[in-house]
Gaussian input, Z-matrix of N, CA and C with variables (Angstrom, degrees):
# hf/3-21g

backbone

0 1
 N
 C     1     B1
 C     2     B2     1     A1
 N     3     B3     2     A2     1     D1
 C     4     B4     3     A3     2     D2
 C     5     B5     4     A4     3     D3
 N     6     B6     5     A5     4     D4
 C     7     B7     6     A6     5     D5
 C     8     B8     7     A7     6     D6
 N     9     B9     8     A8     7     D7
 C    10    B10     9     A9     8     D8
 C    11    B11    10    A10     9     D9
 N    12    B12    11    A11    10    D10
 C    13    B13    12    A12    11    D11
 C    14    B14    13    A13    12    D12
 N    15    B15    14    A14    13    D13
 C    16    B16    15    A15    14    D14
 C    17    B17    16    A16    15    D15
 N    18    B18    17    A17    16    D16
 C    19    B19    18    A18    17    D17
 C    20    B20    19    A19    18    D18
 N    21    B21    20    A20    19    D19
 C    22    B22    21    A21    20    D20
 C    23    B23    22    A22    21    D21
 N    24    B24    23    A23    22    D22
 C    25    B25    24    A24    23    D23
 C    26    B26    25    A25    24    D24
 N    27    B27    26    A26    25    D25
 C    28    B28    27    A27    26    D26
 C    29    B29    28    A28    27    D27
 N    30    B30    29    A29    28    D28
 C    31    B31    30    A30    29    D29
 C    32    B32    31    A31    30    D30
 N    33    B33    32    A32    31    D31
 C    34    B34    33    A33    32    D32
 C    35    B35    34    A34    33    D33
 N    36    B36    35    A35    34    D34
 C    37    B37    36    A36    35    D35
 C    38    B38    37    A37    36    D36
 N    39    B39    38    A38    37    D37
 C    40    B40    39    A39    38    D38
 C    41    B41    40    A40    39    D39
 N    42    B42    41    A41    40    D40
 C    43    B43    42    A42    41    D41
 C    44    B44    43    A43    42    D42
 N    45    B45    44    A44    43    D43
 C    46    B46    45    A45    44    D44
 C    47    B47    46    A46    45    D45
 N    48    B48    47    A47    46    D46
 C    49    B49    48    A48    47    D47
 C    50    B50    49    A49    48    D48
 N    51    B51    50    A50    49    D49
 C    52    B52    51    A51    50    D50
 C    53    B53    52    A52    51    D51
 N    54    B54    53    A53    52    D52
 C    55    B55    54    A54    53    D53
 C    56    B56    55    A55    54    D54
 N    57    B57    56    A56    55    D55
 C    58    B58    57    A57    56    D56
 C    59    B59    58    A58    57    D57
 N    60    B60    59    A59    58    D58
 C    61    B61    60    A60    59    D59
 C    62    B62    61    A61    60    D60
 N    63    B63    62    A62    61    D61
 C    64    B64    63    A63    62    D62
 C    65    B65    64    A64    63    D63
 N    66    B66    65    A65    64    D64
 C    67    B67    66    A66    65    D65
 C    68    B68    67    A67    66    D66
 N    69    B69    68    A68    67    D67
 C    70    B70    69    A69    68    D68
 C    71    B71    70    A70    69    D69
 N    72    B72    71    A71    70    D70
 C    73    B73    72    A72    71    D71
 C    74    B74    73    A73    72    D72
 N    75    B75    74    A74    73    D73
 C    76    B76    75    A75    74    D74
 C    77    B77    76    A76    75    D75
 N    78    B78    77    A77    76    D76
 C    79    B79    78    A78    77    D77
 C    80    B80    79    A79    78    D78
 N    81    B81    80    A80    79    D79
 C    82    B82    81    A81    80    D80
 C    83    B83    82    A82    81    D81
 N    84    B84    83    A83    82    D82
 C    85    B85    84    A84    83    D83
 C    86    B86    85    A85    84    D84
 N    87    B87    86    A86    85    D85
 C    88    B88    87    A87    86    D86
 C    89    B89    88    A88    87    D87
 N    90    B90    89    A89    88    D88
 C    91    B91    90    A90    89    D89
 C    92    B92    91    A91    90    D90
 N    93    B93    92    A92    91    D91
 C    94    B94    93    A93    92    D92
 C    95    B95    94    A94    93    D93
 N    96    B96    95    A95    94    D94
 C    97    B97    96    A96    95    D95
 C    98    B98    97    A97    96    D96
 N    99    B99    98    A98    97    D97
 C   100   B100    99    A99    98    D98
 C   101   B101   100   A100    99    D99
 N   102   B102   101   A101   100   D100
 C   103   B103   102   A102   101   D101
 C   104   B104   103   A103   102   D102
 N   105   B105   104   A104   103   D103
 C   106   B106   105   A105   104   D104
 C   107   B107   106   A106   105   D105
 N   108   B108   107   A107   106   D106
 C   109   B109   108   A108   107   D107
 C   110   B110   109   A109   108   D108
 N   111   B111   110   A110   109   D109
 C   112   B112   111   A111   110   D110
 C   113   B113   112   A112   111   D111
 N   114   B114   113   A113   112   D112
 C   115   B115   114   A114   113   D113
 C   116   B116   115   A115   114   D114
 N   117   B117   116   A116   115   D115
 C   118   B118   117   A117   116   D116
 C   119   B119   118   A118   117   D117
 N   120   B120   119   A119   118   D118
 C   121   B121   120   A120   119   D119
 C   122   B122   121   A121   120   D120
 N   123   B123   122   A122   121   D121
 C   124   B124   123   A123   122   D122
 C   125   B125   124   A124   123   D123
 N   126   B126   125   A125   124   D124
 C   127   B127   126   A126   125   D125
 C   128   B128   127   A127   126   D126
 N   129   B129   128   A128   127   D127
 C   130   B130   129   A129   128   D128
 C   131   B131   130   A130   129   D129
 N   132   B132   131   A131   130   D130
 C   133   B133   132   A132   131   D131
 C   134   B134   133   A133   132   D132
 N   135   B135   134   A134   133   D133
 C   136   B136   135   A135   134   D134
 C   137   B137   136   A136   135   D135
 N   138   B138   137   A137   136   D136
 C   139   B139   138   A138   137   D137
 C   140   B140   139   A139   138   D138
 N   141   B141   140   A140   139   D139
 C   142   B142   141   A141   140   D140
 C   143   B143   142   A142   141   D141
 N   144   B144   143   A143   142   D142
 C   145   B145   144   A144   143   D143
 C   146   B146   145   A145   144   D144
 N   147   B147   146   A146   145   D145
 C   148   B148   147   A147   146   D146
 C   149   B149   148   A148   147   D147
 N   150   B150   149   A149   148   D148
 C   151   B151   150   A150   149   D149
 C   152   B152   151   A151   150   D150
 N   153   B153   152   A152   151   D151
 C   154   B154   153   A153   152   D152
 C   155   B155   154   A154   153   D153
 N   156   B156   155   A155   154   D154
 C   157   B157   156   A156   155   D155
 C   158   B158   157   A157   156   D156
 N   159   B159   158   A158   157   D157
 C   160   B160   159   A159   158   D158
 C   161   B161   160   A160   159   D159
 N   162   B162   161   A161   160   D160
 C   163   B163   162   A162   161   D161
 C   164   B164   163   A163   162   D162
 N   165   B165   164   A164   163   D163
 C   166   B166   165   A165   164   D164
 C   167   B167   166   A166   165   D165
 N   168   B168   167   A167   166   D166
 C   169   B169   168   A168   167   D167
 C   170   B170   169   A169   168   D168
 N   171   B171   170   A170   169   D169
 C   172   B172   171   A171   170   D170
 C   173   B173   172   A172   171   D171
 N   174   B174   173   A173   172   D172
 C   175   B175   174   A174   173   D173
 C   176   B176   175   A175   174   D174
 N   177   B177   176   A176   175   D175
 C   178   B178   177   A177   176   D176
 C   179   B179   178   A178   177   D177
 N   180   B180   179   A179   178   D178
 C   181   B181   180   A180   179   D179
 C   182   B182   181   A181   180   D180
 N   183   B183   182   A182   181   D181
 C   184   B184   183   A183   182   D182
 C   185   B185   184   A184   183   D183
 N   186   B186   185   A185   184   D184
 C   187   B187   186   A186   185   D185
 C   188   B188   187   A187   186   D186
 N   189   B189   188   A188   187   D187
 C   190   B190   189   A189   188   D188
 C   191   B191   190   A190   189   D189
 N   192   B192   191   A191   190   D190
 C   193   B193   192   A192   191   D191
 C   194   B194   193   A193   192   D192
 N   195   B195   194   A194   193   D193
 C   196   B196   195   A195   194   D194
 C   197   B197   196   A196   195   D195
 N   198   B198   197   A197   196   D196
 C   199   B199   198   A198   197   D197
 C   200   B200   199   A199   198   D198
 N   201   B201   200   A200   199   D199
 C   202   B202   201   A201   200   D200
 C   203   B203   202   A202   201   D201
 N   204   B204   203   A203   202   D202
 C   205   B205   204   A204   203   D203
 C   206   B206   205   A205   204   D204
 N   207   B207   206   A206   205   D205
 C   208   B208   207   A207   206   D206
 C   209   B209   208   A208   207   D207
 N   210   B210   209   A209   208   D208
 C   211   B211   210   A210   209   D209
 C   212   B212   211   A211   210   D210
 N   213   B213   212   A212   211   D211
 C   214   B214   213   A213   212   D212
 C   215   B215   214   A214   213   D213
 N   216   B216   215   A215   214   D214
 C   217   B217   216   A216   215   D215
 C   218   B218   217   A217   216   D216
 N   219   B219   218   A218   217   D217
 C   220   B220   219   A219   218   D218
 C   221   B221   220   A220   219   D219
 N   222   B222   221   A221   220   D220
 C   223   B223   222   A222   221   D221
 C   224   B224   223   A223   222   D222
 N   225   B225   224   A224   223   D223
 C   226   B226   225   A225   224   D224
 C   227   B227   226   A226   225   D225
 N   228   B228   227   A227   226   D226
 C   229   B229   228   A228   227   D227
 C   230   B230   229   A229   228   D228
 N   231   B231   230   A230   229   D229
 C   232   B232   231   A231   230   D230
 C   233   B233   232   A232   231   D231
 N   234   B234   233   A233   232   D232
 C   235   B235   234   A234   233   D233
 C   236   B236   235   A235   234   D234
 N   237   B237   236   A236   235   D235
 C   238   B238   237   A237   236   D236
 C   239   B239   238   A238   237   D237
 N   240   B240   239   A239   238   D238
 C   241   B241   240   A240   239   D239
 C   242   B242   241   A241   240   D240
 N   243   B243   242   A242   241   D241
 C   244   B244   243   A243   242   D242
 C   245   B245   244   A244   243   D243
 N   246   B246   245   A245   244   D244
 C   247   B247   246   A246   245   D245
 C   248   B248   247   A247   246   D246
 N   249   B249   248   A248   247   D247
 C   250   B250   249   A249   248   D248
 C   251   B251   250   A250   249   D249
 N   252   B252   251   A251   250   D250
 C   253   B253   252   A252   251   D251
 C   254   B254   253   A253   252   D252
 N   255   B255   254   A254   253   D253
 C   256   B256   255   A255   254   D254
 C   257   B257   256   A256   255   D255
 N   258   B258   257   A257   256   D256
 C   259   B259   258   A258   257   D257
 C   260   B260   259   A259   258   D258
 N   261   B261   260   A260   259   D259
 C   262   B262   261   A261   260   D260
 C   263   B263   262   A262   261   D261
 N   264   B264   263   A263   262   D262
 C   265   B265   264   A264   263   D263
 C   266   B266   265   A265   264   D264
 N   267   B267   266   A266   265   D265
 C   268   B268   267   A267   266   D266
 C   269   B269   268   A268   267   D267
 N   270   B270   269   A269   268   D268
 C   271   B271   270   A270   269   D269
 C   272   B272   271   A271   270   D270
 N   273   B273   272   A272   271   D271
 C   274   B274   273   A273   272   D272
 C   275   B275   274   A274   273   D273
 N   276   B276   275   A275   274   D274
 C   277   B277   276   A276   275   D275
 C   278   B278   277   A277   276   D276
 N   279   B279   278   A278   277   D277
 C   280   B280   279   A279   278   D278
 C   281   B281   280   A280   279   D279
 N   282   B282   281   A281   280   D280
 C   283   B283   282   A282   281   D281
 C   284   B284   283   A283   282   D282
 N   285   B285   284   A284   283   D283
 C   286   B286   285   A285   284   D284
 C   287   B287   286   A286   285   D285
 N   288   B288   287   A287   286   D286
 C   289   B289   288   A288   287   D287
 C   290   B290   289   A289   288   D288
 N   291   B291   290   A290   289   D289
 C   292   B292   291   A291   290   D290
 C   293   B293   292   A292   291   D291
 N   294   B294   293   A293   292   D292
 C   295   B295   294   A294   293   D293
 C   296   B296   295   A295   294   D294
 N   297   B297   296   A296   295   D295
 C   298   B298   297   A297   296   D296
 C   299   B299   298   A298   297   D297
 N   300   B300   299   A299   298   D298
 C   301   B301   300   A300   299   D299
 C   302   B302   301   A301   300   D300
 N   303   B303   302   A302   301   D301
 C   304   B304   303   A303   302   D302
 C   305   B305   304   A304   303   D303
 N   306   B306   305   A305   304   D304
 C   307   B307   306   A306   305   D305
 C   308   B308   307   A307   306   D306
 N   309   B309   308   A308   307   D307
 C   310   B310   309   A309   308   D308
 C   311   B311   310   A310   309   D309
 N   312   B312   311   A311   310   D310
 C   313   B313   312   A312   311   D311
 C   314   B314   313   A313   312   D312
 N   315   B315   314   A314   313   D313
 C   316   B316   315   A315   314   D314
 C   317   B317   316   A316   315   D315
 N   318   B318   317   A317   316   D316
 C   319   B319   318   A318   317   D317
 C   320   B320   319   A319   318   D318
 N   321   B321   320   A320   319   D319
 C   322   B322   321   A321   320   D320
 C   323   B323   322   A322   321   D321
 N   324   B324   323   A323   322   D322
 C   325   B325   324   A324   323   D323
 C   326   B326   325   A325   324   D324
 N   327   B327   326   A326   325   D325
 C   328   B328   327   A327   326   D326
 C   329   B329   328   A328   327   D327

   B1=1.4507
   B2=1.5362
   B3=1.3928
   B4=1.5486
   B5=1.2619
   B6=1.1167
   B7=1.3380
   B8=1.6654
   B9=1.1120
   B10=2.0363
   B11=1.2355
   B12=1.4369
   B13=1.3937
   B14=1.9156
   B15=0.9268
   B16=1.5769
   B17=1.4421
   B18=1.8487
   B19=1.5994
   B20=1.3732
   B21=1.2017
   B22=1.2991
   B23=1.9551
   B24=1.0689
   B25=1.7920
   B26=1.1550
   B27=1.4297
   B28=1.4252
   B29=1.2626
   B30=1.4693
   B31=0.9071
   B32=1.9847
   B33=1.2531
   B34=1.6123
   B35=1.9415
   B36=1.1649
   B37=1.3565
   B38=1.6474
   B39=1.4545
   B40=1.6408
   B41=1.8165
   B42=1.3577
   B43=0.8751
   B44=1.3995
   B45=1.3313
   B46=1.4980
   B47=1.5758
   B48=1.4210
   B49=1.7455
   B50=1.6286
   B51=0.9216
   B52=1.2974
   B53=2.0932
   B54=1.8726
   B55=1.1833
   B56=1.8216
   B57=1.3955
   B58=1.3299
   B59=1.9446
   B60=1.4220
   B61=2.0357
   B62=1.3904
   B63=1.5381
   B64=1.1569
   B65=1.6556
   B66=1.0490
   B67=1.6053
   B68=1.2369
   B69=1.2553
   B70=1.8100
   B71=1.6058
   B72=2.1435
   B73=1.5883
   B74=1.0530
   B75=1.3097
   B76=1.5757
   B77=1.4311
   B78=1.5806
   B79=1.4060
   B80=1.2193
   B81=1.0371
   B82=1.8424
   B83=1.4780
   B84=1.0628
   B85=2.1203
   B86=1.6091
   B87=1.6646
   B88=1.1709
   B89=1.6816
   B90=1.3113
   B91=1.3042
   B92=1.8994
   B93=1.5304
   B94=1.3335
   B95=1.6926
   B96=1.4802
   B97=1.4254
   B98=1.3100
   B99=1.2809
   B100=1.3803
   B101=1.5111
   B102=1.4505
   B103=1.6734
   B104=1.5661
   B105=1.1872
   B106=0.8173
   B107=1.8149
   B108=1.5444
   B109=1.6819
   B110=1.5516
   B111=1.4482
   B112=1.2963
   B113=1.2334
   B114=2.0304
   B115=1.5298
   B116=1.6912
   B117=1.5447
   B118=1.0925
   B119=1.5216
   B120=1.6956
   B121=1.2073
   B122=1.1354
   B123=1.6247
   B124=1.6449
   B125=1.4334
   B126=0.9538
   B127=1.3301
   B128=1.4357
   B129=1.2937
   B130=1.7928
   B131=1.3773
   B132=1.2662
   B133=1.6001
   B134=2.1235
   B135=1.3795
   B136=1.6050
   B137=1.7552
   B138=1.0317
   B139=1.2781
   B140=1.6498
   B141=1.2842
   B142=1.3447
   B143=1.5398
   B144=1.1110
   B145=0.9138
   B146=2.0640
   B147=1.2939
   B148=1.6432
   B149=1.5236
   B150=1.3946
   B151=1.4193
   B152=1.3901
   B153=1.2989
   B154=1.5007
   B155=1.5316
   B156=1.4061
   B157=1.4791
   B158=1.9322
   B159=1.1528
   B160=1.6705
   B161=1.5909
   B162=1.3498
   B163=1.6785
   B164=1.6289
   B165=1.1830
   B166=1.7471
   B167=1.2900
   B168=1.5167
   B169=1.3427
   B170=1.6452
   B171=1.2596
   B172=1.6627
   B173=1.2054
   B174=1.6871
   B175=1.4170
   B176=1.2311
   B177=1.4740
   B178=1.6683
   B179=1.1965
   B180=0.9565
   B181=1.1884
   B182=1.5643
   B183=1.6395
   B184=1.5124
   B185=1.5945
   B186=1.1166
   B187=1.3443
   B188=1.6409
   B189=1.4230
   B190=1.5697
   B191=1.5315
   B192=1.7838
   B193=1.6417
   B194=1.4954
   B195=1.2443
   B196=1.5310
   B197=1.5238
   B198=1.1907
   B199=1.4671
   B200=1.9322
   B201=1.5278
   B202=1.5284
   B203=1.5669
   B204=1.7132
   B205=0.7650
   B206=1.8107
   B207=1.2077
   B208=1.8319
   B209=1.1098
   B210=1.3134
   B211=1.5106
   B212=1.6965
   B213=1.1156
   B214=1.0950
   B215=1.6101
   B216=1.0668
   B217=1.4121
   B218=1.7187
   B219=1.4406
   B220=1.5965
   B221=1.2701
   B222=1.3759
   B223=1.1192
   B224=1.4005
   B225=1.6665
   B226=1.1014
   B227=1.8726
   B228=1.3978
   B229=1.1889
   B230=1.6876
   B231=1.4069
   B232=1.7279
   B233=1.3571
   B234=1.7041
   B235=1.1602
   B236=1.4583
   B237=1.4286
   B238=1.5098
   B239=1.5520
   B240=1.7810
   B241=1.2834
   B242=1.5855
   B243=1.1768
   B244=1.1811
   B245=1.5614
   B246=1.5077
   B247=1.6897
   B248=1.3780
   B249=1.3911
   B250=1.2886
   B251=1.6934
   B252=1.1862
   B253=1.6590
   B254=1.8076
   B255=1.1886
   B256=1.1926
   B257=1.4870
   B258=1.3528
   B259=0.7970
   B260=1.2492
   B261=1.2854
   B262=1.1161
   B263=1.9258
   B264=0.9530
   B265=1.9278
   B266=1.6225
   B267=1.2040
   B268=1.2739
   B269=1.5509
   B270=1.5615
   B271=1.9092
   B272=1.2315
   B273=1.6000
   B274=1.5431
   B275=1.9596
   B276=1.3082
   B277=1.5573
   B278=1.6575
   B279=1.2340
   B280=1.4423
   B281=1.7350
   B282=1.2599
   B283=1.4539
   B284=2.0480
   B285=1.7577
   B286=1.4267
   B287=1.3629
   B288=1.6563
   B289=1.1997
   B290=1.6491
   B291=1.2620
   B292=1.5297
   B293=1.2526
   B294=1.6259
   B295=2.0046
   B296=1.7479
   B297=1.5622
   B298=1.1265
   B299=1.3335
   B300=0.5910
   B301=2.1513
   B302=1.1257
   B303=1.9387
   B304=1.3950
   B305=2.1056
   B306=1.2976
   B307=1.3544
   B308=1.5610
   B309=1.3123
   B310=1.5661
   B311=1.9385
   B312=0.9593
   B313=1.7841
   B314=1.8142
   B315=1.5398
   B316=1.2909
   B317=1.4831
   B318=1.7576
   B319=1.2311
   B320=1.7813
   B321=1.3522
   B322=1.8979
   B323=1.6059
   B324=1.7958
   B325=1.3828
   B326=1.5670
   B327=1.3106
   B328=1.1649
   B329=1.6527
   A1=110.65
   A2=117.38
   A3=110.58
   A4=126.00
   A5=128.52
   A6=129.62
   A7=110.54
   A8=129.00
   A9=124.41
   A10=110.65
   A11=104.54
   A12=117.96
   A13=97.57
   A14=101.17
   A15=117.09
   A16=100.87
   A17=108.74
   A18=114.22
   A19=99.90
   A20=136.12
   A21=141.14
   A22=96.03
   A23=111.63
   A24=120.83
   A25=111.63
   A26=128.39
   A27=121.67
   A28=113.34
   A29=149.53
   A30=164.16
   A31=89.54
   A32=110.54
   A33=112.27
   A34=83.60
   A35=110.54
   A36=98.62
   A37=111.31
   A38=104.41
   A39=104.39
   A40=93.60
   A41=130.09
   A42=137.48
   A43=110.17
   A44=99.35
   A45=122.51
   A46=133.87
   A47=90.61
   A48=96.19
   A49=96.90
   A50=140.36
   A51=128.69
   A52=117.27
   A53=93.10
   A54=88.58
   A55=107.47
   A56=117.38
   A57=124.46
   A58=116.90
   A59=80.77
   A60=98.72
   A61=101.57
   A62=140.47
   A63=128.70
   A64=108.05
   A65=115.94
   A66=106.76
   A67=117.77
   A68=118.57
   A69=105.96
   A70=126.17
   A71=97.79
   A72=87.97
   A73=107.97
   A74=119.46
   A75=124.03
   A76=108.00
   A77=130.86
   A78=118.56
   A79=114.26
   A80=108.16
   A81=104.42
   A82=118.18
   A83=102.23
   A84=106.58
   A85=72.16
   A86=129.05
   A87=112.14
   A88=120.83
   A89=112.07
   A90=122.02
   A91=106.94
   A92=112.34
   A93=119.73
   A94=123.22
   A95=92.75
   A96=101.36
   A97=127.96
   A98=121.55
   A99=152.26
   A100=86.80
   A101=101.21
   A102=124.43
   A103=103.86
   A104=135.82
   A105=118.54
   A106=135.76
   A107=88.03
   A108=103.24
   A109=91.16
   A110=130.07
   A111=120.09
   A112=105.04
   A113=111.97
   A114=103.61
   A115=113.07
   A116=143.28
   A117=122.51
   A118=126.90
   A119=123.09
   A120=123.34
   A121=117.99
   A122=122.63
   A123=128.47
   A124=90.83
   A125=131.02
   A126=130.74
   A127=122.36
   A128=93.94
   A129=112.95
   A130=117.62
   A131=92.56
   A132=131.53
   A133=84.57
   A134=112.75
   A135=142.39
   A136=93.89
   A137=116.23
   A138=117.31
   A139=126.19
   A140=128.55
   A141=131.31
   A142=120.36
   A143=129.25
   A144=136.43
   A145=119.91
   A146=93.46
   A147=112.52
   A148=98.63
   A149=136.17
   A150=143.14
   A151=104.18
   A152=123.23
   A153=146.93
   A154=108.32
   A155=115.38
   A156=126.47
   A157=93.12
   A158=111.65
   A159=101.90
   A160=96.00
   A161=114.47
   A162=131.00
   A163=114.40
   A164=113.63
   A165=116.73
   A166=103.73
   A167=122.89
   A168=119.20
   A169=115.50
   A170=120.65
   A171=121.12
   A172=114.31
   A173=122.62
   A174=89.97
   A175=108.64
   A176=111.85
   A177=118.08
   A178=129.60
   A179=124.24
   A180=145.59
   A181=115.97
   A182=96.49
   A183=114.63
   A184=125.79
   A185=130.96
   A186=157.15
   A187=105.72
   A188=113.31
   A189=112.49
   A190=109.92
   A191=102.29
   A192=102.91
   A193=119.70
   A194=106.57
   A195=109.47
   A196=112.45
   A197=122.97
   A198=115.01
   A199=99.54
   A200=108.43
   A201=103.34
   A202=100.95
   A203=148.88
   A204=115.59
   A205=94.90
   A206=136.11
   A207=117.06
   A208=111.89
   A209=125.63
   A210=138.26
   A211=92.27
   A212=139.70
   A213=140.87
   A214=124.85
   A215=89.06
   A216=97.70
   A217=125.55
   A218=84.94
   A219=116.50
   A220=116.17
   A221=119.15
   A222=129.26
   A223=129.04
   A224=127.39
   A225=148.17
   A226=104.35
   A227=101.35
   A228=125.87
   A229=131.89
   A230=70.78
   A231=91.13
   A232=142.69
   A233=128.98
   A234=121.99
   A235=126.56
   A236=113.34
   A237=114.67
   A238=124.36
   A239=118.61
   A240=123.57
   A241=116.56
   A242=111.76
   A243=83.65
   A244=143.55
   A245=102.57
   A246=106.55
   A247=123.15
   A248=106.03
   A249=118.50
   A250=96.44
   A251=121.08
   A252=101.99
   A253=103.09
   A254=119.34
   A255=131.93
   A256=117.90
   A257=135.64
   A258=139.49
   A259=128.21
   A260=157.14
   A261=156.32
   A262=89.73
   A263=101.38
   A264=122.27
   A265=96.40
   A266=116.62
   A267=126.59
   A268=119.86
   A269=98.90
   A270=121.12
   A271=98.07
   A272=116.94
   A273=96.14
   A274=111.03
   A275=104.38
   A276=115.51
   A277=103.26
   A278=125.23
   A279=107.57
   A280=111.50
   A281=95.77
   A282=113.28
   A283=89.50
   A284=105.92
   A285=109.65
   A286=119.14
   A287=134.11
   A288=125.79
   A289=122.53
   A290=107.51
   A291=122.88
   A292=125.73
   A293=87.26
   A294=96.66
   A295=109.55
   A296=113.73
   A297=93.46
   A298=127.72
   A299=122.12
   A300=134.15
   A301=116.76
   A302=102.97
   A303=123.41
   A304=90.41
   A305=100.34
   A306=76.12
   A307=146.64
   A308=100.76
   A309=104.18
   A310=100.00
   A311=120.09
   A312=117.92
   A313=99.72
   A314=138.76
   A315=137.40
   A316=116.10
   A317=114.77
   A318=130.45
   A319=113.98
   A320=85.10
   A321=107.74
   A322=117.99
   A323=110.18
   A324=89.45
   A325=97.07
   A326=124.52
   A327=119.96
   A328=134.54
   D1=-59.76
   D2=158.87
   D3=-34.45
   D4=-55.76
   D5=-174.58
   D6=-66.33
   D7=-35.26
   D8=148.49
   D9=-22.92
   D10=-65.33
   D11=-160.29
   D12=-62.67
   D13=-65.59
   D14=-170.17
   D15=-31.55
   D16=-34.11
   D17=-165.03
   D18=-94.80
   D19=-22.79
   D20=-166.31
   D21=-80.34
   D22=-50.29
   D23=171.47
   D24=-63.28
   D25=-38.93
   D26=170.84
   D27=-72.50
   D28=-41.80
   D29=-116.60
   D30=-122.73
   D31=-38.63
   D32=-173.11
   D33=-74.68
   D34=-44.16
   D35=-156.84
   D36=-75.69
   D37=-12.79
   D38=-174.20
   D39=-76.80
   D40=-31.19
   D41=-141.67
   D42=-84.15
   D43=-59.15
   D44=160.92
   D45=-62.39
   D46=-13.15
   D47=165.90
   D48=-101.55
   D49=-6.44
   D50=168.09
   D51=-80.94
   D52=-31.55
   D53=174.61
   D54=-81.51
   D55=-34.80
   D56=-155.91
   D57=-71.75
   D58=-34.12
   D59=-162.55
   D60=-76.40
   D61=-26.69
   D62=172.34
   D63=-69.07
   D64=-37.88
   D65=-176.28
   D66=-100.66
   D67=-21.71
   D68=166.71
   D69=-129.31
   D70=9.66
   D71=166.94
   D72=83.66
   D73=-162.82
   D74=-160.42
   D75=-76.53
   D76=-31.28
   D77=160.66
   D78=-40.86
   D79=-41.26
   D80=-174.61
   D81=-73.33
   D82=-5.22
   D83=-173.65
   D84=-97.55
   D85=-61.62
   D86=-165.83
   D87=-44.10
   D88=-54.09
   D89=-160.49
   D90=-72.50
   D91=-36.16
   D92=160.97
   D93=-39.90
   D94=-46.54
   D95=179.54
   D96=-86.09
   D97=-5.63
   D98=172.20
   D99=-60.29
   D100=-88.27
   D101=-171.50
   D102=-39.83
   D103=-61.02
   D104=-174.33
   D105=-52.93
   D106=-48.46
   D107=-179.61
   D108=-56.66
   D109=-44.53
   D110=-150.47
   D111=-68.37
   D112=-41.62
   D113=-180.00
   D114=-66.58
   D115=-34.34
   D116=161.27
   D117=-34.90
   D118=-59.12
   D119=-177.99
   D120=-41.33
   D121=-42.18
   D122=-157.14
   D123=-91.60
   D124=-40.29
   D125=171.04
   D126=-39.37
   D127=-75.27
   D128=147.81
   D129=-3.39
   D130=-75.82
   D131=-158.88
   D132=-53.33
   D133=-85.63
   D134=-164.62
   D135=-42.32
   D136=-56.33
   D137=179.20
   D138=-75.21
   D139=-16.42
   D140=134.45
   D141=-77.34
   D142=-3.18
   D143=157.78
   D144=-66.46
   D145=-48.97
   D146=-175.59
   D147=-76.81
   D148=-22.67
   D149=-174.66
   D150=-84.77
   D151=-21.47
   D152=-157.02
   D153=43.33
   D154=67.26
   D155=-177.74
   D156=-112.17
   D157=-12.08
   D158=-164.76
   D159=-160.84
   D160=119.93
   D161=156.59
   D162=-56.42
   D163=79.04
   D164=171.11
   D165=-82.92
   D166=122.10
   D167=166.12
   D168=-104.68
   D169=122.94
   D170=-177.85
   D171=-33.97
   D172=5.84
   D173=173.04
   D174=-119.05
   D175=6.00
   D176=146.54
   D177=-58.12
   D178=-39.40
   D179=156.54
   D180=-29.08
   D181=-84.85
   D182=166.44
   D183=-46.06
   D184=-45.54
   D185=155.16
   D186=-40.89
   D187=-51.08
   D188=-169.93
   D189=-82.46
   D190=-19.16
   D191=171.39
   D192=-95.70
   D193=-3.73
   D194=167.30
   D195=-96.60
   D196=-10.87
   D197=168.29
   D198=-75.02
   D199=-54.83
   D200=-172.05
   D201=-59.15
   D202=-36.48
   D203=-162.24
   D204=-79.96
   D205=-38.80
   D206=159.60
   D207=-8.91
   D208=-76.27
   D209=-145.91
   D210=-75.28
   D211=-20.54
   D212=167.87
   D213=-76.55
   D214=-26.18
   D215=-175.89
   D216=-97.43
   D217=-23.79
   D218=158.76
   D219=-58.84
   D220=-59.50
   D221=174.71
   D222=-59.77
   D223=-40.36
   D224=-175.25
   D225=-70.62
   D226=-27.33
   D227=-144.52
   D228=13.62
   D229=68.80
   D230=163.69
   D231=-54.21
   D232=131.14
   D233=-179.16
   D234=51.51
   D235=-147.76
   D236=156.58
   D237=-97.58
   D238=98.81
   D239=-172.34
   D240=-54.97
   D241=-46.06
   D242=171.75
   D243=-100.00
   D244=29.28
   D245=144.25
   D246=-80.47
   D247=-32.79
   D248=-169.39
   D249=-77.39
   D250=-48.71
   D251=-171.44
   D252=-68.64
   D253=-30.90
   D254=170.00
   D255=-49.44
   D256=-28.79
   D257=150.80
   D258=-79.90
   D259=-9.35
   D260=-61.41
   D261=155.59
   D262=-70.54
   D263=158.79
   D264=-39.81
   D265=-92.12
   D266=167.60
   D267=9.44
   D268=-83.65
   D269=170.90
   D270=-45.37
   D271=-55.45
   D272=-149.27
   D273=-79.86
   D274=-10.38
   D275=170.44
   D276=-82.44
   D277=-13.06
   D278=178.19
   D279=-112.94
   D280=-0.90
   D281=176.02
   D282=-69.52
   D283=-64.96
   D284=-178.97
   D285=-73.39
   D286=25.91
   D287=-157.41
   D288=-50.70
   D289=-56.47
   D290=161.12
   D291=-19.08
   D292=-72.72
   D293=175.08
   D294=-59.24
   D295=-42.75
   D296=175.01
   D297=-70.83
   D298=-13.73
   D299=164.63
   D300=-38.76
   D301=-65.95
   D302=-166.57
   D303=-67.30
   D304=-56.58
   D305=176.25
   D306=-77.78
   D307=-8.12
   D308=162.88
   D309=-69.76
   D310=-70.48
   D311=-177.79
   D312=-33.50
   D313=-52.26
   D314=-177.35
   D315=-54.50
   D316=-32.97
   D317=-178.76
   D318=-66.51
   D319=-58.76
   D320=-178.66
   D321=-80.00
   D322=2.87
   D323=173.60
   D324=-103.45
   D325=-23.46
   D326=168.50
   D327=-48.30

């Protein structure tokens, strides 16, 4: 079953460096390969999850695709980066709001 996955990430990344590397070059092998490894992990991730070997919560998930779309956007260098990573920051702290709570209160009672 791993090894699908492993082929399904390689296979995004052969794919996407074929679409990516003619128009932006080595960002694009970079950013291809980003995408790819990332879709193995989550994959990874969903399917030990369904085995019940590993607790994935959706906002790992969500969180791990808003960092790759950063790194994409970084790369592309799109617009104005730092609203966009600024926002982007944003989601992924309100994605964790809770945890960040408990740890702002752990910080400030000390």
């Amino acid at each position: 079953m791993i090894t699908i996955t492993l082929e399904v990430g390689a296979g995004s990344n052969v794919v996407l460096n074929f679409l990516l590397i003619p128009r932006l070059g080595i960002v694009g092998a970079s950013i291809a390969t980003l995408i790819g490894y990332t879709t193995s992990v989550i994959i990874v991730a969903i399917i030990n999850q369904k085995m019940g070997l590993l607790k994935v919560r959706f906002r790992f998930i969500l969180s791990a695709l808003l960092v790759v779309l950063d790194f994409v956007v970084i790369g592309l260098s799109w617009l104005n980066l730092y609203l966009i990573n600024l926002l982007l920051v944003i989601a992924i702290l309100l994605a964790y709001k809770q945890d960040v709570g408990l740890l702002i209160k752990r910080v400030t009672r000390r």
